[in-house]
TORBAVO-872827 format. One record per atom (N, C-alpha, C, CB): residue number from 1; residue in three letters; atom name; z negated, x, y. Coordinates in Angstrom, 3 decimals. Glycine has a CB too. Example, Ala and Ser with C-alpha at 12.3 -4.5 7.8 and 13.67 -1.06 7.14 Angstrom:
% residues 2
<1,'ALA','N',<-7.800,13.190,-5.690>>
<1,'ALA','CA',<-7.800,12.300,-4.500>>
<1,'ALA','C',<-7.800,13.200,-3.300>>
<1,'ALA','CB',<-9.046,11.308,-4.473>>
<2,'SER','N',<-7.080,12.850,-2.250>>
<2,'SER','CA',<-7.140,13.670,-1.060>>
<2,'SER','C',<-7.870,12.900,0.030>>
<2,'SER','CB',<-5.725,14.084,-0.598>>
//
This chain:
% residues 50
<1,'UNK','N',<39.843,1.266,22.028>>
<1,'UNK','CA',<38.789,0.600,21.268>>
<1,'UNK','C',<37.407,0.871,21.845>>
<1,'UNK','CB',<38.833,1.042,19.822>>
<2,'UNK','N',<37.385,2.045,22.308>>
<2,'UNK','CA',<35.720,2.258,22.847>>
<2,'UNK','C',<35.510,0.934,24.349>>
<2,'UNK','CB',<35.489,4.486,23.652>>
<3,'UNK','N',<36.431,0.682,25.030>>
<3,'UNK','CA',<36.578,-0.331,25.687>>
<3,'UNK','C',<35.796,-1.418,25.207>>
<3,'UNK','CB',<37.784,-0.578,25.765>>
<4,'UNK','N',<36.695,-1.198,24.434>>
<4,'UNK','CA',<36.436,-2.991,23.873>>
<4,'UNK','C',<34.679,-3.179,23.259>>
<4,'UNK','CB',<37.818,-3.425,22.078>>
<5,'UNK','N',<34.174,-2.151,22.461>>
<5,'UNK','CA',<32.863,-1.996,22.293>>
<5,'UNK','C',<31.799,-2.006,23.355>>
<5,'UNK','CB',<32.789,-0.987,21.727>>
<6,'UNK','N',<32.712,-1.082,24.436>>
<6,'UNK','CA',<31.361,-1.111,25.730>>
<6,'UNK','C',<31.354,-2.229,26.346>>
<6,'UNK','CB',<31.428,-0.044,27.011>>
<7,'UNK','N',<31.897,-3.140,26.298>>
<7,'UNK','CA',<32.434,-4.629,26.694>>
<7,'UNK','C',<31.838,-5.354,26.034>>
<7,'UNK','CB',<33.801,-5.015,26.531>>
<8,'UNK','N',<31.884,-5.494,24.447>>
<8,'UNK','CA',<30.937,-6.155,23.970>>
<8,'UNK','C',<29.260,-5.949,23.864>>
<8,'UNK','CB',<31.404,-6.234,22.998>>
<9,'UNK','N',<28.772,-4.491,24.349>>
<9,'UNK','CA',<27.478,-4.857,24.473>>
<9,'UNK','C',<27.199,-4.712,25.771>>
<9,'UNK','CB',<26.606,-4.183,23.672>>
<10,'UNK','N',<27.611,-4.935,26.535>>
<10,'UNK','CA',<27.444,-5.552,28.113>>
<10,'UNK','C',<27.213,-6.922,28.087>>
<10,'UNK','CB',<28.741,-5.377,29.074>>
<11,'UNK','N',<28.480,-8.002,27.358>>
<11,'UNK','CA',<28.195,-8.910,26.830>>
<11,'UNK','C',<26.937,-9.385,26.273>>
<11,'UNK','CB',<28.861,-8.873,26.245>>
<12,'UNK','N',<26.746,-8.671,25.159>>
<12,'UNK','CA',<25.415,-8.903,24.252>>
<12,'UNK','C',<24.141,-8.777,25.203>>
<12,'UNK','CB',<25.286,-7.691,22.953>>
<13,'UNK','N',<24.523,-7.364,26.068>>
<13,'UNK','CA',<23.235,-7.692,27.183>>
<13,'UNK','C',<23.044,-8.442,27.675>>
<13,'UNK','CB',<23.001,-7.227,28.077>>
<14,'UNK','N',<24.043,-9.136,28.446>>
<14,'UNK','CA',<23.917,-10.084,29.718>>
<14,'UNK','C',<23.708,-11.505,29.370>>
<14,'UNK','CB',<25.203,-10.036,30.618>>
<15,'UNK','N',<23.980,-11.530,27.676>>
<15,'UNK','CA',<23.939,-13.043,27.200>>
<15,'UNK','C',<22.075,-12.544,26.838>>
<15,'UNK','CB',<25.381,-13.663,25.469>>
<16,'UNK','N',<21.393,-11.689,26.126>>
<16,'UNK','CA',<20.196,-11.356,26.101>>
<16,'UNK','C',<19.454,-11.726,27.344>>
<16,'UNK','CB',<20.153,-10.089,25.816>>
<17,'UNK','N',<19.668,-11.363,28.595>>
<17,'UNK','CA',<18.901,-11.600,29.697>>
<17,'UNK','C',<19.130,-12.793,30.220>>
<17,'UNK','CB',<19.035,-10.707,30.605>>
<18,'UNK','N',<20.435,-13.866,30.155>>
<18,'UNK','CA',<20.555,-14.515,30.297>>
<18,'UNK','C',<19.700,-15.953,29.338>>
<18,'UNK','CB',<21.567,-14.110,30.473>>
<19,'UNK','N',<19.456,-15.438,28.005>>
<19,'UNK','CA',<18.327,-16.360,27.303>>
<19,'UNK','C',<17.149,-16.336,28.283>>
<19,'UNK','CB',<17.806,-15.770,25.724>>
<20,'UNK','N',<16.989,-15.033,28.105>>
<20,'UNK','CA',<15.370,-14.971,28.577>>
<20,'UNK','C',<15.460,-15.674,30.028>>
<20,'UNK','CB',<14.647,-13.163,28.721>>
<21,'UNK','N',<16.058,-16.030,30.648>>
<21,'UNK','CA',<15.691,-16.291,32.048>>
<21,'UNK','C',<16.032,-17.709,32.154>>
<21,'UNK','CB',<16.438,-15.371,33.141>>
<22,'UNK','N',<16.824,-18.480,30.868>>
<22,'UNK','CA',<16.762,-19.978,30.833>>
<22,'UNK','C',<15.501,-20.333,30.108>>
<22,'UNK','CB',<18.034,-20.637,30.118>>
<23,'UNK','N',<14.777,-19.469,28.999>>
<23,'UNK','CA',<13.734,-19.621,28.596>>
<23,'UNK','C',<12.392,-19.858,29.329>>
<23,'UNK','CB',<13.746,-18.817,27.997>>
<24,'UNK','N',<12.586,-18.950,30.337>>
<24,'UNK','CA',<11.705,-18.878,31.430>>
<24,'UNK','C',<11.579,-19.930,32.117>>
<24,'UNK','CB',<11.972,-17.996,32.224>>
<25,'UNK','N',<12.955,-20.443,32.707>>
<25,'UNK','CA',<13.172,-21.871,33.789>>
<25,'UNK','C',<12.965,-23.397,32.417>>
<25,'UNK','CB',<15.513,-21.813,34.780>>
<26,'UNK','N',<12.814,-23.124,31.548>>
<26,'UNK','CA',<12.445,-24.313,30.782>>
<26,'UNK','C',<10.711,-24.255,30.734>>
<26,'UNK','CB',<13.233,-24.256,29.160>>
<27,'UNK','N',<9.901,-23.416,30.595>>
<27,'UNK','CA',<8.615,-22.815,30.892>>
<27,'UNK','C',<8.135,-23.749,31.978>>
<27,'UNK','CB',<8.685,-21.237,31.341>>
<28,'UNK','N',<8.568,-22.955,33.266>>
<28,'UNK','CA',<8.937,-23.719,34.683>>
<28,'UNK','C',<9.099,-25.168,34.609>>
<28,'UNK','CB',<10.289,-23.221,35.289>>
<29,'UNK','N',<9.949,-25.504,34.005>>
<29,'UNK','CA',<10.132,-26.831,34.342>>
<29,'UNK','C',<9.386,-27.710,34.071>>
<29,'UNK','CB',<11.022,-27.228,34.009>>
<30,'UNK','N',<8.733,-27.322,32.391>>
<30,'UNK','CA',<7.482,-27.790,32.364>>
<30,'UNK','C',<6.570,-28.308,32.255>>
<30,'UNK','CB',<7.287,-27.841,32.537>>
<31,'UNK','N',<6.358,-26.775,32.967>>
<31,'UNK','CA',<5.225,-27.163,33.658>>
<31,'UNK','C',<5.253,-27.751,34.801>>
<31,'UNK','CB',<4.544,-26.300,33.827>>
<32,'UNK','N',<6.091,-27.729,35.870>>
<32,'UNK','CA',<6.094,-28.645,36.904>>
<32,'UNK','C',<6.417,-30.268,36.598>>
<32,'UNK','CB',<7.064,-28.093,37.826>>
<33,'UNK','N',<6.757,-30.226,35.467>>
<33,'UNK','CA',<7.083,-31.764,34.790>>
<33,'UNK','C',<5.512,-32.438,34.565>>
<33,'UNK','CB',<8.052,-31.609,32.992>>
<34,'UNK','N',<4.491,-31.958,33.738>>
<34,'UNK','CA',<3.277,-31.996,33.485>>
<34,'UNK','C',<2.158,-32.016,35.128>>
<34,'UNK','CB',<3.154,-30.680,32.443>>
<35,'UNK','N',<2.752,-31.468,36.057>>
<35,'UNK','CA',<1.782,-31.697,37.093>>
<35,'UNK','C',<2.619,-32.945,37.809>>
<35,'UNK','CB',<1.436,-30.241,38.112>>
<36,'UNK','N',<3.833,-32.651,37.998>>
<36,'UNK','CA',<4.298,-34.087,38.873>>
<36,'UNK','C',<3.861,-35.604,37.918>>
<36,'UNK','CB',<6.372,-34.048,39.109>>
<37,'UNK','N',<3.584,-35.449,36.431>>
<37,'UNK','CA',<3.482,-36.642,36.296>>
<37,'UNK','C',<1.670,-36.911,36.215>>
<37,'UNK','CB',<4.439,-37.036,35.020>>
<38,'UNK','N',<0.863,-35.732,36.623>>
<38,'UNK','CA',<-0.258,-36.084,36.302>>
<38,'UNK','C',<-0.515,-36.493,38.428>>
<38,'UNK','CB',<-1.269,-34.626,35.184>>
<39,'UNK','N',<0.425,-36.059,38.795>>
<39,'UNK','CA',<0.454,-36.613,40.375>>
<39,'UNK','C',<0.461,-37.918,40.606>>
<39,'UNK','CB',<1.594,-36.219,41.129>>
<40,'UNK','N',<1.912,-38.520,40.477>>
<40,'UNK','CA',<2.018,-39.774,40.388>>
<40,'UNK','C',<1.130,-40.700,39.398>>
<40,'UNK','CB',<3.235,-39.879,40.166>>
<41,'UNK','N',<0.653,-39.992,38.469>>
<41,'UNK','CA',<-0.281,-40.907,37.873>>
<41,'UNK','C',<-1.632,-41.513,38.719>>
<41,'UNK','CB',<-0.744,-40.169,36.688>>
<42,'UNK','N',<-2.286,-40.231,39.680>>
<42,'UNK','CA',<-3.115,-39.996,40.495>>
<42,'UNK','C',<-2.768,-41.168,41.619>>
<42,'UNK','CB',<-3.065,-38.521,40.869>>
<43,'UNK','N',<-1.718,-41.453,41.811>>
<43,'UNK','CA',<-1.156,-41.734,42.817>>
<43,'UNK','C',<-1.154,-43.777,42.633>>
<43,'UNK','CB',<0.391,-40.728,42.819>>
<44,'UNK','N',<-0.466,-43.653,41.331>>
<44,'UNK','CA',<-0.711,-44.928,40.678>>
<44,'UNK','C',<-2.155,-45.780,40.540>>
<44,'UNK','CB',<-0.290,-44.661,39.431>>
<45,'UNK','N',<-3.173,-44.455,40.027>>
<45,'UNK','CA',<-4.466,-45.002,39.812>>
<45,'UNK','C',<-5.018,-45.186,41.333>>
<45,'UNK','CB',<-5.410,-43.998,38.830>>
<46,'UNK','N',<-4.571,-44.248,42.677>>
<46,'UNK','CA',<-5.172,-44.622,43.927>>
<46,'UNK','C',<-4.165,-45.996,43.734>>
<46,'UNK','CB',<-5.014,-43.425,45.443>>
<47,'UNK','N',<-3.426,-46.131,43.926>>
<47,'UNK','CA',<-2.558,-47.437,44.533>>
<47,'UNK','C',<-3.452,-48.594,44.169>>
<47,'UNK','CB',<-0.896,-47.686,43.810>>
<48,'UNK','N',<-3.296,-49.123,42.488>>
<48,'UNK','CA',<-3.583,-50.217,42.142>>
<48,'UNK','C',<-5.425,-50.593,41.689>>
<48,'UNK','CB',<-2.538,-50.339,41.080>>
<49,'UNK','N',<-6.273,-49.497,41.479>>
<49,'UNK','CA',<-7.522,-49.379,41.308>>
<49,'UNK','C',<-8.443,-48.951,41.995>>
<49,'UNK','CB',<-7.644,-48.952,40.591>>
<50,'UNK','N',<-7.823,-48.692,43.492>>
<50,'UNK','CA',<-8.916,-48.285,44.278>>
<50,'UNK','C',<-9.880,-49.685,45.418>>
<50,'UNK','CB',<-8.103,-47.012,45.227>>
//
């Protein structure tokens, strides 16, 4: 049984760090979502209004 306990909070850890680091890459994403579209917007306004 002590097995089986040290197993489950290895588990519990690795699913813990594993939030935090999809939390992080959604952060990331973004924000790189928010600059690529203020790019192509840039990109749009050179194209058709310059």
């Amino acid at each position: 049984m002590q097995s089986n306990e040290q197993l489950t909070r290895l588990l519990e850890a690795s699913y813990a760090k594993l939030s935090e680091i999809n939390t992080n890459m959604l952060k990331v994403f973004w924000i790189v979502a928010v600059f690529a579209l203020l790019y192509f917007g840039l990109m749009l306004y050179m194209l058709f209004f310059r």
